[in-house]
C-alpha positions as CSV (number, residue, x, y, z in Angstrom):
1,X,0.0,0.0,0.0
2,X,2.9,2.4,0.7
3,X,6.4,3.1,-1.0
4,X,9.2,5.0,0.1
5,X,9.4,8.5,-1.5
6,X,11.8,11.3,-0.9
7,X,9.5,14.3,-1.9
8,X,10.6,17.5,-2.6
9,X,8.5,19.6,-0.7
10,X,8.1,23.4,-1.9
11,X,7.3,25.7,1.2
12,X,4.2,27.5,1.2
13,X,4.6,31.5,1.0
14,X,6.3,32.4,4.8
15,X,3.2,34.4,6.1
16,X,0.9,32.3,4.5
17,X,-2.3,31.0,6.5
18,X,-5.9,30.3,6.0
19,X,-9.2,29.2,7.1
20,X,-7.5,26.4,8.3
21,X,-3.8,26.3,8.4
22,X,-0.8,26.6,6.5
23,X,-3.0,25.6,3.2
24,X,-3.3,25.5,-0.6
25,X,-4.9,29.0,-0.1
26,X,-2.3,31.1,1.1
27,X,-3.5,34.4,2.6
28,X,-0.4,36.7,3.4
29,X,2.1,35.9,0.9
30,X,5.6,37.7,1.3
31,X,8.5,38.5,-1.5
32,X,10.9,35.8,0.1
33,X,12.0,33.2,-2.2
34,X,10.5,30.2,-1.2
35,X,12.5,27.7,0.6
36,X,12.8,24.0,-0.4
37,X,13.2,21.1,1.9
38,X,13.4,17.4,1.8
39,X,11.9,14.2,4.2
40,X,12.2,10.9,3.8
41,X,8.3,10.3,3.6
42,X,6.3,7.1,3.2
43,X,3.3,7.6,0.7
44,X,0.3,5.6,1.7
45,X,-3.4,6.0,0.9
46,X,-6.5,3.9,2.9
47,X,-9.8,3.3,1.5
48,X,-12.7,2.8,3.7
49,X,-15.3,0.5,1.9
50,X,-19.2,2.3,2.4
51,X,-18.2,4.4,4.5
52,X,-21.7,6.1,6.5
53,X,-21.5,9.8,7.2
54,X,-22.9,11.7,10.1
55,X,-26.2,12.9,8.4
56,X,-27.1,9.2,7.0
57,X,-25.2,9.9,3.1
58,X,-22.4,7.8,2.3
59,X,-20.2,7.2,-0.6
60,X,-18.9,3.3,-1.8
61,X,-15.1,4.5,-1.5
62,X,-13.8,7.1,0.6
63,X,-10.1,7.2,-0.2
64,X,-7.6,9.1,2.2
65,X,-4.1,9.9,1.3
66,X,-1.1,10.3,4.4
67,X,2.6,10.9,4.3
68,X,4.4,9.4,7.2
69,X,7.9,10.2,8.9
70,X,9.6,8.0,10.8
71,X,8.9,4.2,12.0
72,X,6.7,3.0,14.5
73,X,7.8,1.7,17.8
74,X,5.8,-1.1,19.6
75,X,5.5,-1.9,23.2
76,X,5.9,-5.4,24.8
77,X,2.0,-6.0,24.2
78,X,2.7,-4.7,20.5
79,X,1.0,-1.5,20.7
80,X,2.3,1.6,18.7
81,X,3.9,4.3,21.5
82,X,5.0,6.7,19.8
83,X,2.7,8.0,16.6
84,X,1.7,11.4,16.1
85,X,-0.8,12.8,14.3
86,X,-0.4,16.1,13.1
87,X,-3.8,17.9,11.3
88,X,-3.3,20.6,8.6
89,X,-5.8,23.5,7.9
90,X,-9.0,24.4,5.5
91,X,-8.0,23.6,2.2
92,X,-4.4,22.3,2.9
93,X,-2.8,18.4,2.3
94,X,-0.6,16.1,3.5
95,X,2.3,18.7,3.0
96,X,1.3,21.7,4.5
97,X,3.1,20.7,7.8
98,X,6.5,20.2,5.7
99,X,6.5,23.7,6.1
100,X,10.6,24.3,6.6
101,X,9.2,27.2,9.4
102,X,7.4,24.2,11.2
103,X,9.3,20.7,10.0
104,X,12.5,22.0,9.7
105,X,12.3,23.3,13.4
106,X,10.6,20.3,14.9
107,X,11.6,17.0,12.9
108,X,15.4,17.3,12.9
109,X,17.0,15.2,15.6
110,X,17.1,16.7,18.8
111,X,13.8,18.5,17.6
112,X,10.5,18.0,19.8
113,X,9.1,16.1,16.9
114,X,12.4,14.3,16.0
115,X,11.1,11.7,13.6
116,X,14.3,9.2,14.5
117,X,12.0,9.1,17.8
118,X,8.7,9.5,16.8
119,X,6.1,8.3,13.7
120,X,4.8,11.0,12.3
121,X,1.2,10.5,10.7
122,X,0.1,13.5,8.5
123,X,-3.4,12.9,6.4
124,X,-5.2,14.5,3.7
125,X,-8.5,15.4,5.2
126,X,-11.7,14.0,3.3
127,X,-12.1,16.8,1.0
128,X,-8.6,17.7,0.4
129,X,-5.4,16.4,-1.0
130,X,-6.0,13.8,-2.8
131,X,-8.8,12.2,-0.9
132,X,-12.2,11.9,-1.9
133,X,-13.4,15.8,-2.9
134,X,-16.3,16.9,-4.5
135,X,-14.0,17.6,-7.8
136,X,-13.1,14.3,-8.3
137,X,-16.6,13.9,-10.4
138,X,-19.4,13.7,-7.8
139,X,-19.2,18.1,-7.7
140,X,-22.0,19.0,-5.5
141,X,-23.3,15.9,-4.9
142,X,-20.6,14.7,-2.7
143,X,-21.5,13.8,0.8
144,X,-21.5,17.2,3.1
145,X,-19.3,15.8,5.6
146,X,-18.1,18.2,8.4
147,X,-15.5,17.7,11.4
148,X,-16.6,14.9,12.9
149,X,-16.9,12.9,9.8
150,X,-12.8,13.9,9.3
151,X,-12.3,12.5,13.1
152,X,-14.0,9.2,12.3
153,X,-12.4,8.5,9.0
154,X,-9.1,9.5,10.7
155,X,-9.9,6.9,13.4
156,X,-10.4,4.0,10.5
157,X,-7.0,5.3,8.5
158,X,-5.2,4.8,12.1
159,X,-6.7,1.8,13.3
160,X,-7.3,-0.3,10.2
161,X,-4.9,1.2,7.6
162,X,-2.2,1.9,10.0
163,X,-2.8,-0.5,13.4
164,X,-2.3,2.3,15.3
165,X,-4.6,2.4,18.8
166,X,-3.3,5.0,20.6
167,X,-1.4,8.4,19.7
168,X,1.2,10.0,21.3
169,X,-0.1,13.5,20.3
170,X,-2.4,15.1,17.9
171,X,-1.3,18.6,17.0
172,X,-3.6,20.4,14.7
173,X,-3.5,23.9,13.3
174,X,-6.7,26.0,12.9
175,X,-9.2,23.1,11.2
176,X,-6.8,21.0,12.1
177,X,-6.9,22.9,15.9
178,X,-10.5,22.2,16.0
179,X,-10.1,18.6,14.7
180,X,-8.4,17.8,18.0
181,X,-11.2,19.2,20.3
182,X,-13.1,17.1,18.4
183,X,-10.9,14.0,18.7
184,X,-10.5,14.9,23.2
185,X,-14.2,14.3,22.9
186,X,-14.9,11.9,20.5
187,X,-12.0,9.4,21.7
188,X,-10.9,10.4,25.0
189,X,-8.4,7.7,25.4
190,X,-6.8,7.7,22.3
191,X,-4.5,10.4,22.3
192,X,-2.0,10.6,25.3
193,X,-1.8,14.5,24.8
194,X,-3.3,17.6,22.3
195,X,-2.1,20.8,21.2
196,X,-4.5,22.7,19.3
197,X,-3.3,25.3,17.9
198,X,-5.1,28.6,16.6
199,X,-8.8,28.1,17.0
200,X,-11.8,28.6,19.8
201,X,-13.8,25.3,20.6
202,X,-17.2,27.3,20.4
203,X,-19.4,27.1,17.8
204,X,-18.6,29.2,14.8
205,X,-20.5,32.7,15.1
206,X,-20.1,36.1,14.8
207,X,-17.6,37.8,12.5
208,X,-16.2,34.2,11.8
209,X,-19.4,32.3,10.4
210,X,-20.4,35.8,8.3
211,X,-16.9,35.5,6.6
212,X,-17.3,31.7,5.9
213,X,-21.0,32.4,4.6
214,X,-19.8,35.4,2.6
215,X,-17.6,33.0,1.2
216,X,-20.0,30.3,-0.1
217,X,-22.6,32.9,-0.9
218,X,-19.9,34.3,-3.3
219,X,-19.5,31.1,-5.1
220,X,-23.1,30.0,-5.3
221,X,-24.4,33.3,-6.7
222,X,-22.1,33.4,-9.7
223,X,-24.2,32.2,-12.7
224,X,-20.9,30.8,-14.0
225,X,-21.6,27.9,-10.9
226,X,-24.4,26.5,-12.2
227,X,-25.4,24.6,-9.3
228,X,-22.0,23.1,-9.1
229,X,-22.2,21.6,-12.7
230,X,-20.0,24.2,-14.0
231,X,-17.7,23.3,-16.9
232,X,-15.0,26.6,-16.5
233,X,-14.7,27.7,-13.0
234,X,-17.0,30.3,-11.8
235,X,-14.1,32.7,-11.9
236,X,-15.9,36.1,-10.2
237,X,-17.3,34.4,-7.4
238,X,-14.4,32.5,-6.4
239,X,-12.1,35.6,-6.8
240,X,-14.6,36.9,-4.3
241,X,-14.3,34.2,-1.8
242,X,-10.0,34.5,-2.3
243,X,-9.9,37.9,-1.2
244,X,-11.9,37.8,1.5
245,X,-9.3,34.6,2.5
246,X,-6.7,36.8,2.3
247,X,-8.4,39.3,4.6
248,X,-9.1,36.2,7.3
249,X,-5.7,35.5,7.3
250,X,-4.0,38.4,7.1
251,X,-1.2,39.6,9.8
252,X,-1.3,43.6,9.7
253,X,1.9,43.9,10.6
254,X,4.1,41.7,7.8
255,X,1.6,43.1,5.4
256,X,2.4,46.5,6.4
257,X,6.5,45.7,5.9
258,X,5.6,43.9,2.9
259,X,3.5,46.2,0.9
260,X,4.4,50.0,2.3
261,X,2.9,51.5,-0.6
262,X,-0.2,51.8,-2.5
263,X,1.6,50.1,-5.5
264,X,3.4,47.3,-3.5
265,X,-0.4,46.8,-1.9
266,X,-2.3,46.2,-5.3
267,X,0.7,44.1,-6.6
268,X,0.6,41.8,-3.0
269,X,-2.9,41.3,-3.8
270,X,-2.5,40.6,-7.9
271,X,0.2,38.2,-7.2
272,X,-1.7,36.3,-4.4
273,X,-4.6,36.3,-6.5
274,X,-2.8,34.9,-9.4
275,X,-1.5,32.0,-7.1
276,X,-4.5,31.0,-5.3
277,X,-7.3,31.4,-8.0
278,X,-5.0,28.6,-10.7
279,X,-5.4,25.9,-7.5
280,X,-8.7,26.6,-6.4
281,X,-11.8,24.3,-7.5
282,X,-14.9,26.3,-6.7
283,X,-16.9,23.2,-5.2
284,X,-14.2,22.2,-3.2
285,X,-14.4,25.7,-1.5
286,X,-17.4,25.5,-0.7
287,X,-17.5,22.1,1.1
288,X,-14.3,22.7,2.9
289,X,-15.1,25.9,4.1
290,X,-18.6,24.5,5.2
291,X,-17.6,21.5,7.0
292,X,-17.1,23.2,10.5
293,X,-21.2,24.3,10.1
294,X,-21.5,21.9,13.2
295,X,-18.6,22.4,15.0
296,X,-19.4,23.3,18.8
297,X,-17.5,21.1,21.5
298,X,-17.8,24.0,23.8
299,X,-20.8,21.6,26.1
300,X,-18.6,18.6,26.4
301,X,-15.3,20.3,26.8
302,X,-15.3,18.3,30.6
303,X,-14.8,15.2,28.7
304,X,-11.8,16.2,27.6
305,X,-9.1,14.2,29.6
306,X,-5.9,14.4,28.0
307,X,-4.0,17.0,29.2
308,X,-4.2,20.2,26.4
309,X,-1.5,22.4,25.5
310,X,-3.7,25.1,23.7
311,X,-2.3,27.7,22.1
312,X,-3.4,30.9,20.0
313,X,-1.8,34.0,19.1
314,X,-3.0,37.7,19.8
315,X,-2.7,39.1,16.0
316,X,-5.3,36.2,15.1
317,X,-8.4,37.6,13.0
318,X,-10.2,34.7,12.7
319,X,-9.9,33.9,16.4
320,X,-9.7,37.6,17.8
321,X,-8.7,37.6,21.7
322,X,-10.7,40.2,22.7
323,X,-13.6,37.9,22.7
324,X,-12.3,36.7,25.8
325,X,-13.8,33.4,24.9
326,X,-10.5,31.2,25.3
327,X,-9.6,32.5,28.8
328,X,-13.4,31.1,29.7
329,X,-13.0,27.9,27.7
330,X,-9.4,26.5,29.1
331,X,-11.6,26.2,32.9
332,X,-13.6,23.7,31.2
333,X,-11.1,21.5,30.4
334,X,-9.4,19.1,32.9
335,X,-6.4,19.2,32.3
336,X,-5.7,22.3,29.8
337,X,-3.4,25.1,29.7
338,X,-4.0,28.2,27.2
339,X,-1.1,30.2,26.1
340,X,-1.8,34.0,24.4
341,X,1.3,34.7,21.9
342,X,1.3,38.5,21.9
343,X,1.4,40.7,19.2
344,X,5.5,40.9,17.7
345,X,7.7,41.4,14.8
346,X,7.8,37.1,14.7
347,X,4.4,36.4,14.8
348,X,2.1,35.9,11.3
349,X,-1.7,36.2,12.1
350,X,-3.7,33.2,12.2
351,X,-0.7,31.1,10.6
352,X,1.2,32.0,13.7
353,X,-0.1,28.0,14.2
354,X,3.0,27.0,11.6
355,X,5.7,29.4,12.7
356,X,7.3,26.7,15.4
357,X,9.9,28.7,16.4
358,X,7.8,30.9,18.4
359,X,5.7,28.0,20.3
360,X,8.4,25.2,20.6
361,X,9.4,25.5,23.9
362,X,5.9,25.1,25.2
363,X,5.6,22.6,23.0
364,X,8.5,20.2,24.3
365,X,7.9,21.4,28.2
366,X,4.1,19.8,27.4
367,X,5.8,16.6,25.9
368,X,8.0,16.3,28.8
369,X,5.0,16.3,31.5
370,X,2.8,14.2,29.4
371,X,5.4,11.8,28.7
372,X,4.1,9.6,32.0
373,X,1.1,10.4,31.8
């Protein structure tokens, strides 16, 4: 099922974020060159056979993609002790974690995510990658799966794809941070620790939900759309929905060093444009961006019982601290702790979630006291 690759893994754009997380939608693109890095990855895909969705649909062969890192290690009763699983953003892959600002910081040996130590598990959510999406030929019609139908079909790739019962940690950025609120409740016991990072474990409201609606609403009014049966993409719509990305993810202060004059301004947003509108597929969008309609683990946050390492940063606008609403939350959980990043020259908006050299510190203190636990 899997053969040993060495991929080549272009970085995203440095202050890229999204929706999600370091993505194929990159919403603050900087003039640095991008950097290139290489991992020794294992290329694997699962397929789960009839697989039943959430709201009763369900589709003959869901197929998920991964990349792996490392090897796993088994314990005398032959249980895997030391997988990860690491969740990627809205709209991103498999990759967007090779990131050289996150993997080239945490996977080296001697990192906190050394993969000579650990087995690194990073999937293509259902929707994404190249898993099952609505692009591959079902369009609109594809099952409208949301968060916890990513959680359960990331349980089957782990249990019966990989034999893996138990987790080591599950760090997840924005989707991907929400994903593992989802996965404390959903499977308390599987995961020895979590560190979600940049999102709120409320239900989506306010400025957040008007953006994401705005978002489909662009698409779906286009005439070009057609109901999803389009046959060129609907082009005004989804440059629409990209902008108002770019404003989600943005980070104020790189875009003010970046772009410091009208002309350098419109030419940021031409070339980001350019970029994100070629690797877009309007349906896609749409489902992707929709899928955390029924997020809300905010009333069973008490089930949570791994310890939490939770961490967002002040210069988020999708997540905007002033709410107040994660210093409310992290009292809820257990065993959680909630870090604030504040405002600095180092941090990128929402895709503060990739820059590891901030966070990695708290990261490796939290894998030292859950390492017993």
């Amino acid at each position: 099922m899997c053969s040993k690759t060495a991929l080549t893994v272009i970085a995203f754009l440095l202050g890229a974020a999204s929706l999600g997380a370091q993505t194929a939608i990159p919403l603050a693109p900087t003039k640095s060159t991008r950097a290139t890095v290489s991992w020794p990855t294992t290329d694997g895909t699962f397929t789960i056979d009839n697989f039943h969705f959430k709201d009763g649909e369900t589709i003959d062969h869901l197929r998920l993609h991964y990349l792996t890192l490392g090897q796993p290690h088994r314990d005398a009763a032959g249980h895997v002790d030391n997988a990860i699983l690491l969740l990627h953003g809205t709209g991103g892959d498999a990759h967007s974690l090779l990131n050289p600002v996150f993997s080239n910081i945490l996977f080296p040996p001697g990192g906190v995510l050394d993969i000579r130590k650990y087995f690194v598990i990073l999937p293509d959510d259902i929707g994404q990658g190249t898993s099952s999406k609505p692009s591959d030929g079902l369009r609109a019609h594809f099952p409208q799966y949301d968060y916890d139908d990513m959680v359960t079909s990331q349980h089957t790739m782990l249990t019966k794809g990989l034999h893996v019962d138990h987790l080591r940690l599950i760090l997840g950025t924005s989707m991907g941070c929400m994903q593992a609120f989802v996965w404390g409740e959903t499977f308390p016991t599987f995961a020895q620790a979590l560190a979600p990072f940049a999102c709120l474990p409320v239900e989506l409201a306010g400025r957040n939900r008007m953006m994401r609606y705005m978002i489909i609403q662009a698409i779906r009014q286009d005439p070009a759309w057609q109901g999803g049966e389009y046959k060129t993409e609907p082009m005004q719509g989804l440059r629409t929905a990209n902008e108002l990305l770019l404003v989600m993810g943005s980070a104020p202060l790189q875009m003010q060093k970046q772009a410091p004059t009208r002309a350098a301004a419109e030419a940021y947003v031409d070339k980001y444009l350019a970029t994100t509108m070629a690797r877009t597929d309007a349906n896609d969008m749409i489902f992707y961006v929709n899928a955390s309609r029924n997020y809300n683990p905010a009333p069973n946050l008490d089930k949570i019982t791994a310890p939490v390492l939770w961490i967002n940063s002040a210069d988020d606008f999708i997540n905007p601290s002033e709410l107040g609403i994660a210093q409310q939350m992290v009292k809820r959980l257990p065993h959680g702790r909630f870090i604030l990043i504040p405002i600095s020259d180092a941090t990128r908006g929402h895709g503060t979630h990739t820059q590891a050299a901030i966070w990695k510190d708290d990261l490796a203190a939290f894998m030292q006291q859950t390492e017993a636990h």
